[in-house]
N, C-alpha and C positions, 0 to 999 in steps of 0.2 A: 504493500500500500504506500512505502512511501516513497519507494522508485517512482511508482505511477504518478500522486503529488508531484514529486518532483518534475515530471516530462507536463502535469498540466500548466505548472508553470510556464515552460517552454513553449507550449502551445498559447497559451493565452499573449502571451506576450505578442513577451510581452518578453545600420545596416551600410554604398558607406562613400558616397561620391561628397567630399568638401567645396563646398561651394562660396561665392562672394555673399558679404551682405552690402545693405543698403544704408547710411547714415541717415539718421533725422534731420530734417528741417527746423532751421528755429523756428520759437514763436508756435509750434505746433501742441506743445503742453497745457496752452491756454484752452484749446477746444473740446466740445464735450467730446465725450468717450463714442468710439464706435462700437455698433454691436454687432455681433457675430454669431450667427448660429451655428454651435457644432455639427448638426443634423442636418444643416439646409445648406453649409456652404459647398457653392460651387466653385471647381478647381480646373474648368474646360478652359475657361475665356482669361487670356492675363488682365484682363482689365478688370474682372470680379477678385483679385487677391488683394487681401489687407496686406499694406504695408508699413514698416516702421515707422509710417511720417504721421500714422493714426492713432498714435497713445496718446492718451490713456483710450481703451479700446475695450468692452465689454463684451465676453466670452458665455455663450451657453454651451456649457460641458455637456456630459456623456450622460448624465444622471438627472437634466433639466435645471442645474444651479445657476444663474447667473453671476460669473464672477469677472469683480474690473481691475481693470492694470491700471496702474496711474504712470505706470513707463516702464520700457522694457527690460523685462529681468536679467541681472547679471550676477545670481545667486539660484542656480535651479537646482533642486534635488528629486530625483529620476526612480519612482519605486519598482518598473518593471525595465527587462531587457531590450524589447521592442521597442520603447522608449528613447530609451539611451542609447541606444542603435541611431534614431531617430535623429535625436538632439545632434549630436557627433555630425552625421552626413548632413543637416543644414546650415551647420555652421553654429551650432551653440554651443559645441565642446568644451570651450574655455569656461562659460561660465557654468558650467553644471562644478558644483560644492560636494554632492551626493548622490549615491545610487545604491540599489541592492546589491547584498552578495550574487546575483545569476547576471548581473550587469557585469561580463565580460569579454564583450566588445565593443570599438577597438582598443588596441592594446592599451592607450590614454585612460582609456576609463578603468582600467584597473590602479591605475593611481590617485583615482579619486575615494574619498572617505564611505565606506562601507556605512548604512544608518540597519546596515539589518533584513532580513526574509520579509516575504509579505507583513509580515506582520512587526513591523521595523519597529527599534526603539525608538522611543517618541524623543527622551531626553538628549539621544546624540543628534537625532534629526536638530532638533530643538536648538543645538549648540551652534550647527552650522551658518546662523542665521541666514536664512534663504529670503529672495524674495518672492520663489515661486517654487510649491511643489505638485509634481504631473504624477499625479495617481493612477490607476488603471480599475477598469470596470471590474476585472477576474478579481483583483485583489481586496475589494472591500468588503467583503465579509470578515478574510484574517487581519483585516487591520483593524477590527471594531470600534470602539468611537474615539479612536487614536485620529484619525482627522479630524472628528470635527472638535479635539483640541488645537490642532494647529491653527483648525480658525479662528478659532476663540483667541489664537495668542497672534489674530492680527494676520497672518501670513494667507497668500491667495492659494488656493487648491484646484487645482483645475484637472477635472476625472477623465483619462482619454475611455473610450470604449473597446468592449469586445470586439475583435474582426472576424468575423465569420465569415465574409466572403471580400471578393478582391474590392466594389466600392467602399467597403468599410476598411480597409487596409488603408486606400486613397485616404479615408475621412478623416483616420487616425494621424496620419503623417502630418496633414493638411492641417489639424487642430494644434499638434507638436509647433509646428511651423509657425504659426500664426500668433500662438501664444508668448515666444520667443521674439517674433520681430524678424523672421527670415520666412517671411511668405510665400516671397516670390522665388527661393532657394528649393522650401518643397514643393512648390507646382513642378517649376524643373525634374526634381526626382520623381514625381507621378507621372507627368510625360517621360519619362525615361523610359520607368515603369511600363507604363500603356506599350509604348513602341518596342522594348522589349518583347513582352508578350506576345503582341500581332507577329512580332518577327518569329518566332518558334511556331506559333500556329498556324505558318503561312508555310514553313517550313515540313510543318509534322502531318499537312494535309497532302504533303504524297503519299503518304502512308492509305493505300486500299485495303476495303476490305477485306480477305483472312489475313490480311500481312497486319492487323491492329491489333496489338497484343493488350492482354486482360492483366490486370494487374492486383494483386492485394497489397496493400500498405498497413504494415505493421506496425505501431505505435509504443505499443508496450506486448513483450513476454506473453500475457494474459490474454493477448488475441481481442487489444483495442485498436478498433481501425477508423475510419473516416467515409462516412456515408456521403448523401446528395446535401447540397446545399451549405457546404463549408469550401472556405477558399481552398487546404487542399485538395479535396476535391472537383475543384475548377482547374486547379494545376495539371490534372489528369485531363482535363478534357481540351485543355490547352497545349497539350504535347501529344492530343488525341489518343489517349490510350483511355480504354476500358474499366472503370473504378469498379472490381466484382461486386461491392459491399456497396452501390447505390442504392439497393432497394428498399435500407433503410434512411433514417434520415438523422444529420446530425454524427457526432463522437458515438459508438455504439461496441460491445463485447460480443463477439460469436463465439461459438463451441468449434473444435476440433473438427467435429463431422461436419460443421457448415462451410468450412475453410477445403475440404476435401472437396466434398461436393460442387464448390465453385470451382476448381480447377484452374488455378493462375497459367498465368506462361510466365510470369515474372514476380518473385515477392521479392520487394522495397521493406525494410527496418530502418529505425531511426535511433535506435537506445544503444549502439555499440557505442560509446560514450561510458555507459554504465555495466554492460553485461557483454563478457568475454566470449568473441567470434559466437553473434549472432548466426550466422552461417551455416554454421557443423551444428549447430544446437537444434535447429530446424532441420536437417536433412538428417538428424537420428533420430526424429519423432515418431511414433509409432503409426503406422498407416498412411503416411504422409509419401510414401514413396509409387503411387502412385497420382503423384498429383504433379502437373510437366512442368513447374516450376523445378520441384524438387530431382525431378528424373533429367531434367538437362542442368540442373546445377544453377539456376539463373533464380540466385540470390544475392542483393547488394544491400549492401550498408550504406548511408546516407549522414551527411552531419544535419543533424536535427535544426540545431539554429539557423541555419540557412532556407529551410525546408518550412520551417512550421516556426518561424517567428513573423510576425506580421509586418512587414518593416521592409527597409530601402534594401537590403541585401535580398528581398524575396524571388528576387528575378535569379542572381545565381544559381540561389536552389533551384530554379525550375530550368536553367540548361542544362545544371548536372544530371539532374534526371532524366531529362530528354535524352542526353549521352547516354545514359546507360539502358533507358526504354529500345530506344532506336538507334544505335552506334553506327548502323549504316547509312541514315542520313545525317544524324551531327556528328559523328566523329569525321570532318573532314579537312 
C-alpha cells in the first residue's frame, strides 16, 4: 500500500524548456487587480495571456477560491512535483524557496529546502516566508487544515488541479504560469506541447490496422492500470496504440485472469524505480505465458515521471513510448 501511495503521488502530480520573462511596467501596481479564471482560461490566442504588466491580478484556483496577488511572487513554495517541474520550465526556478521531498526535478530543485510529503510541515513551510504557495488538488486531503493556516498567516495559496486529461495538463501549467508572472512563457510550453503531440500522431497514423498493437500499462505490481478518459490514456491513442483496459473508466485494478484474457502485444511498467526488473517478474507469473506480450518478451520499463507526471516534460514521455510501441516508425 504504500508503494502504491507513493506512485499516486507521481501520478497526481504532480518538466523542462527555460524560457525568457517579461519585466513590468511602471505605474502598473496602481490598477485594480485582474481576474483570472483557472477553469475558463484560454491558452489558444497570445493575446488572451495574462501578463506581468497585470499585478496585482486575481486568480480563481482549482477549488473555486479567489485569491489576489498584489505582485509577483518571488518567494514560491511548490507542494507537488508536476509543479515544480512547472515552475522551473517557465522560468520561476529562482524564486521557488520550497518544494516537496518527490520534487526532484530539475536537478536545481533539489537544492531547494525540502517543507515535507503531502502533508508538509507547516512550521518549516512557515519559516520560509513565501509569498506564494501552489498546492495541488490530489494533495488536500493529506494536508488537512495545514493550508488554511497558511492563510490565516496572510500568505496566498493558490490550488493547481487534478489533470486527468491532456486540456487539464494545458490548465495546470497555464495556472502555474500565470500565477508566477511568466504567462506568456507557459503558453509557449502548451504550444510546444500541442505540436509535439500532433507530430507523433501524425507520425503513428501509419500504423494500419493489425500492425496496431494492444497495449497494457502497468502502474503498480497489483495490476493498476489506466482506463478511458485519463491523459495517459490519451497518450495511447496519441501514438495510436490500443489501451486493453479502456472499457473501464478512470485508474482501475484487474485480476490476473482479466490481464490474460486481454492478451497485450506489449506491456509498459512504470514502478522499476521501486521494484527490481519488472520484466523477469512478469514473465515468471503463473499462466501469463501464454499471453504475446509475454511469449515474444515485449516488456519495457518506462520512467514514471516523464510518463505520468502532468507537466512540461509530458511530451518526452510520450516519444519514449512511441519508440518503444512502434520502433519501426520512430526509431529512425
Amino acid at each position: 500500500m504504500k508503494k502504491w501511495m507513493l506512485l499516486l503521488v507521481s501520478l497526481f502530480l504532480a518538466a523542462t524548456v527555460v524560457l525568457g520573462c517579461t519585466s513590468p511596467e511602471e505605474g502598473k501596481q496602481e490598477e485594480a487587480p485582474a481576474v483570472v479564471d483557472a477553469e475558463k482560461t484560454e491558452v489558444a490566442d497570445q493575446e488572451e495571456v495574462v501578463t506581468t504588466e497585470q499585478f496585482p491580478l486575481t486568480i480563481t484556483d482549482a477549488v473555486g477560491n479567489e485569491v489576489t496577488l498584489e505582485s509577483q511572487p518571488t518567494r514560491i513554495v511548490s507542494l507537488m512535483p508536476s509543479v515544480t517541474e512547472t515552475l522551473f520550465a517557465v522560468g520561476a526556478g529562482e524564486n521557488v524557496v520550497g518544494r516537496s521531498d518527490w520534487c526532484n526535478y530539475p536537478a536545481e530543485a533539489l537544492d531547494v529546502a525540502s517543507v515535507g510529503q503531502m502533508e508538509f510541515d507547516l512550521e518549516t513551510l512557515l519559516s520560509l516566508e513565501p509569498d506564494l504557495v501552489l498546492a495541488h488538488e490530489g494533495g488536500l486531503y493529506a494536508a488537512g487544515d495545514k493550508l488554511d493556516q497558511v492563510r490565516a498567516a496572510g500568505i496566498p495559496v493558490v490550488v493547481v488541479g487534478n489533470s486527468d486529461l491532456f486540456e487539464e495538463v494545458y490548465g495546470a501549467i497555464d495556472i502555474v504560469a500565470v500565477a508566477t508572472g511568466f504567462s506568456e512563457n507557459g503558453h509557449r510550453i502548451i504550444s510546444d506541447l500541442k505540436a509535439s503531440f500532433a507530430e507523433i500522431s501524425q507520425r503513428a497514423a501509419e500504423v494500419k490496422g493489425e500492425e496496431k498493437r494492444k497495449v497494457w500499462l502497468e502502474i503498480d505490481p497489483t495490476l493498476w492500470t489506466t482506463g478511458s478518459n485519463t491523459f495517459m490514456h490519451e497518450i495511447l491513442e496519441t501514438i495510436n496504440a490500443t489501451n486493453v483496459a479502456s472499457g473501464v473508466e478512470g485508474w482501475a485494478q484487474f485480476s490476473e485472469e482479466d490481464v490474460i484474457v486481454l492478451n497485450p502485444d506489449i506491456i509498459v511498467t512504470t514502478y522499476g524505480y521501486y521494484v527490481e526488473n519488472p520484466k523477469q517478474q512478469i514473465l515468471e507469473r503463473a499462466g501469463w505465458d501464454s499471453v504475446s506480450a509475454v511469449q515474444n518478451e515485449q516488456i519495457f520499463d518506462v520512467n514514471a515521471d516523464t510518463l505520468s507526471r502532468p507537466g512540461p516534460r509530458l511530451a518526452e514521455g510520450v516519444g519514449q513510448l512511441a519508440k518503444l510501441i512502434y520502433p519501426e516508425v520512430f526509431n529512425d
